[in-house]
N, C-alpha and C positions, 0 to 999 in steps of 0.2 A: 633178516634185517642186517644181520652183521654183513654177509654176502656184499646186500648192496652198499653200506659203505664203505668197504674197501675197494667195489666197484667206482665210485665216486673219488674217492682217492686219489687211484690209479689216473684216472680222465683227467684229474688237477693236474698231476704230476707232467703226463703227457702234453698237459695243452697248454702247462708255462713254457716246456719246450719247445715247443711250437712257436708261442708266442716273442720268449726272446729271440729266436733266428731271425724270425720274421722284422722284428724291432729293428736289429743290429742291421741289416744289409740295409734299411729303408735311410736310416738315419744318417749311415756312410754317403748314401745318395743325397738328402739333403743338405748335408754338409757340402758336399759339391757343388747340386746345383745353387747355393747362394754363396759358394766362392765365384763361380763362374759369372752371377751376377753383378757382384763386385767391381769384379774386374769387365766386365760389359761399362758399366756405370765409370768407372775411371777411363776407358777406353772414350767415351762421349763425354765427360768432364774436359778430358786432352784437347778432343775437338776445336769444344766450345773456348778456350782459351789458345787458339791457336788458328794461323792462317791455311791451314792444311787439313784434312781427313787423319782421324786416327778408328783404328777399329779394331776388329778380333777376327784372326784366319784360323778355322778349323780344320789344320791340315790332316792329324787322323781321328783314330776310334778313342786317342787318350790323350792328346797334347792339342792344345790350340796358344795361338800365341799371342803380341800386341804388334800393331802393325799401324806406321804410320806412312803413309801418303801411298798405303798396298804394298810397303814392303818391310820388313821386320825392323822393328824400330828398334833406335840407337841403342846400346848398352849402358848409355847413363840413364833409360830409363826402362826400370824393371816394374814386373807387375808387384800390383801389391803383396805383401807376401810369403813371395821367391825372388829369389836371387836372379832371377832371368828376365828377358822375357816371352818366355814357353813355359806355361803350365803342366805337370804331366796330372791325368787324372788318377785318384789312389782307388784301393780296394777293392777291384772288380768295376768301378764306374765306368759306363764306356757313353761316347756319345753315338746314340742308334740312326738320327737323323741332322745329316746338318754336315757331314763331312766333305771336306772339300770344298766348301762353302766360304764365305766370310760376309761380316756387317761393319760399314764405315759410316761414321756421324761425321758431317757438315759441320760450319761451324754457327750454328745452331740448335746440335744434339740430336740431328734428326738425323734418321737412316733411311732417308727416302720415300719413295710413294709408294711401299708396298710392307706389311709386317715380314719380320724374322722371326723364323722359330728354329730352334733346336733342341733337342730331345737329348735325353741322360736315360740310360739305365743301370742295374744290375740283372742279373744272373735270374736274381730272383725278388717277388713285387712288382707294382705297377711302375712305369716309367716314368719322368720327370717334367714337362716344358718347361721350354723358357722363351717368350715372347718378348719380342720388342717393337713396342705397337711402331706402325708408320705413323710420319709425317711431325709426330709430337718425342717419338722418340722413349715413350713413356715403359718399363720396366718394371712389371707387379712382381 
């Protein structure tokens, strides 16, 4: 009896550690990807109060920027946030799908007649999406 509970023990001990790594890389990632939504959503707020296209250009695996009428907007106007506007992504985030890419809202907040997606990962854990439905422009 005693055997097995320090067999029992040991498996607790083991599987909080497990548990926290697991926790910590995921959470880093969701902090991301609803920075990156954020600033998706201010990028189409721009838009929408303006006679031009404003969007988001995923130039690599860690930085994406604001970009107005497809090319890097003004210095008066910084993402939310940062001081810039070029995001770097932190702690191992990278974006796995979507680079090179970019999405510009109308001025009606729409990105067009087709969805955008891009993908977030870490190292380690499931991957992240982030959709931005077409035609409505909508952001879960």
């Amino acid at each position: 009896m005693l055997e097995m509970v320090v067999v029992l023990i040991l498996l607790a001990i083991l599987g909080s550690f497990v548990l926290i790594k697991f926790t910590t890389s995921n959470v880093e990632l969701i902090v991301q990807a609803d920075i990156l939504k954020s600033h998706l959503r201010y990028a189409q707020i721009k838009a929408m109060n303006d006679t031009v296209t404003w969007g988001i250009s995923f130039s690599t695996a860690t930085t994406y920027t604001l970009q107005r009428s497809g090319i890097t907007a003004p210095s008066s106007h910084n993402l939310p946030g940062d001081n810039s506007q070029t995001h770097t992504l932190t702690n191992g985030v990278t974006i796995t799908s979507g680079v090179g890419t970019s999405v510009a809202f109308n001025e009606w907040g729409s990105p067009g007649g087709a969805d955008f997606e891009v993908w977030l990962s870490t190292s380690q854990g499931s991957p992240s999406r982030i959709t931005v439905t077409k035609n409505t422009g909508f952001i879960p």
